[in-house]
C-alpha positions as CSV (number, residue, x, y, z in Angstrom):
1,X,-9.5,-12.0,-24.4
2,X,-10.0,-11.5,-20.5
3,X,-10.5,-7.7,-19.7
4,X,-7.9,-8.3,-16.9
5,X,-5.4,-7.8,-19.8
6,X,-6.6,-4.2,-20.2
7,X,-6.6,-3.8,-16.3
8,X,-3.4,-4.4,-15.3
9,X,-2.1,-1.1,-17.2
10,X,-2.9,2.3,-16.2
11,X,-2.5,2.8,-19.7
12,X,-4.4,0.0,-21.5
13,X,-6.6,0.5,-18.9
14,X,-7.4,4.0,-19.6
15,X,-7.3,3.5,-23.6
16,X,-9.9,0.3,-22.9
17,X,-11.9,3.1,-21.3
18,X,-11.9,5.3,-23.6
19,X,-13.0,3.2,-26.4
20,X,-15.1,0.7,-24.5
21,X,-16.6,3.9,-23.3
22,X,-16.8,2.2,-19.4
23,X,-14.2,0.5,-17.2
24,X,-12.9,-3.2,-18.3
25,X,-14.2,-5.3,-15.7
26,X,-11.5,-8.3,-15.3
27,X,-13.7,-11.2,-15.3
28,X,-15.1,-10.3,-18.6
29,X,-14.3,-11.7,-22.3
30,X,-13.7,-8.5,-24.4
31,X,-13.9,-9.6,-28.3
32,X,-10.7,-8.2,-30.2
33,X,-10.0,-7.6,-33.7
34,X,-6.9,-10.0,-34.1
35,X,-5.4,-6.9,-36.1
36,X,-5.5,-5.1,-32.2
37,X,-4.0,-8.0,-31.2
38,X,-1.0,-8.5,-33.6
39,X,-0.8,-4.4,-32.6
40,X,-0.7,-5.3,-29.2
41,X,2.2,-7.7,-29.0
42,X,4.2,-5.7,-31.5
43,X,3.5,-2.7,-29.2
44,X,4.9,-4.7,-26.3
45,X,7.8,-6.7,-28.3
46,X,9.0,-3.2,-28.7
47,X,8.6,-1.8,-25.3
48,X,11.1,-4.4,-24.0
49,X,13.0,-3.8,-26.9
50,X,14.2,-0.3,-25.6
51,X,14.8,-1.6,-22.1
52,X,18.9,-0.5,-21.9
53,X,20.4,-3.6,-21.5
54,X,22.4,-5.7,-23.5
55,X,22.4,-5.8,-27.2
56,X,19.2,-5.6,-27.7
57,X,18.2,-1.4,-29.2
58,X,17.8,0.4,-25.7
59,X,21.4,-1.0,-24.8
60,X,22.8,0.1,-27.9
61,X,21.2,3.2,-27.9
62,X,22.4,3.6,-24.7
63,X,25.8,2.9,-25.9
64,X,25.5,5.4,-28.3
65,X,24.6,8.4,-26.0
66,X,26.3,7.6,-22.9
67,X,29.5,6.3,-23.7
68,X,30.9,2.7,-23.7
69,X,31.4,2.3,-19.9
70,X,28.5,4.4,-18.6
71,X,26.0,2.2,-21.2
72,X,27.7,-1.0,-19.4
73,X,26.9,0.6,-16.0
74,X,23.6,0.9,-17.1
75,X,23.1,-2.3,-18.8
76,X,24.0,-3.4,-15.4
77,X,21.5,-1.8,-12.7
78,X,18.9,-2.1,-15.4
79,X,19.4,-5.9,-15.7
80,X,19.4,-6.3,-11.8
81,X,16.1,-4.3,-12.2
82,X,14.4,-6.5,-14.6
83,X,15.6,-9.2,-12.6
84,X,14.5,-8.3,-9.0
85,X,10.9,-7.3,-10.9
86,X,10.6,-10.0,-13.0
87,X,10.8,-12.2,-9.5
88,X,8.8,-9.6,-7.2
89,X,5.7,-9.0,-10.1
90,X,3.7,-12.5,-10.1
91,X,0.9,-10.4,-12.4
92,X,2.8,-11.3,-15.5
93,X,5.8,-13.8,-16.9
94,X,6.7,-11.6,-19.5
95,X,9.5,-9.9,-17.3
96,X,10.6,-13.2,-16.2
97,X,11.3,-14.1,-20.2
98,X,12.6,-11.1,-21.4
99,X,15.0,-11.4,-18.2
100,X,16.1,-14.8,-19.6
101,X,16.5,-13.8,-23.1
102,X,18.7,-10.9,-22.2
């Protein structure tokens, strides 16, 4: 895996640090355990999970604690969020997906 996939996170690129024991430099391979790697994207599958919008847990959850028409104003400004980001941030296309699917 490319170390730029550790630096483009404060916080994978602090954990990288901390058990690299030095920085991740971006142009270098880092071998992974493909266990760290199925815990990676399960890690991220349910980051955008909790995102409040829709169906999907964060909206519901939202739902759940807000109310029925505060969730949906929610749901709202967070989907123009995702949306504006997922155009503006050219680092990754994984906003651009999840704004698709949702």
């Amino acid at each position: 895996v490319s170390g730029s996939l550790f630096t483009s996170s404060w916080l994978t690129n602090t954990i990288a640090t901390a058990v690299l024991k030095a920085p991740p430099v971006p142009d270098q391979n880092i071998a992974l355990h493909p266990l760290f790697l199925a815990g990676y994207t399960s890690m991220l599958i349910c980051a955008l999970n909790m995102i409040p919008v829709g169906k999907v847990d964060g909206g519901l959850i939202s739902q759940a604690l807000l109310g029925r028409f505060r969730a949906s104003f929610v749901s709202g400004v967070s989907g123009v969020l995702l949306g504006i980001l997922s155009l503006v941030s050219f680092d990754s296309d994984v906003l651009f997906f999840w704004f698709l699917l949702v």
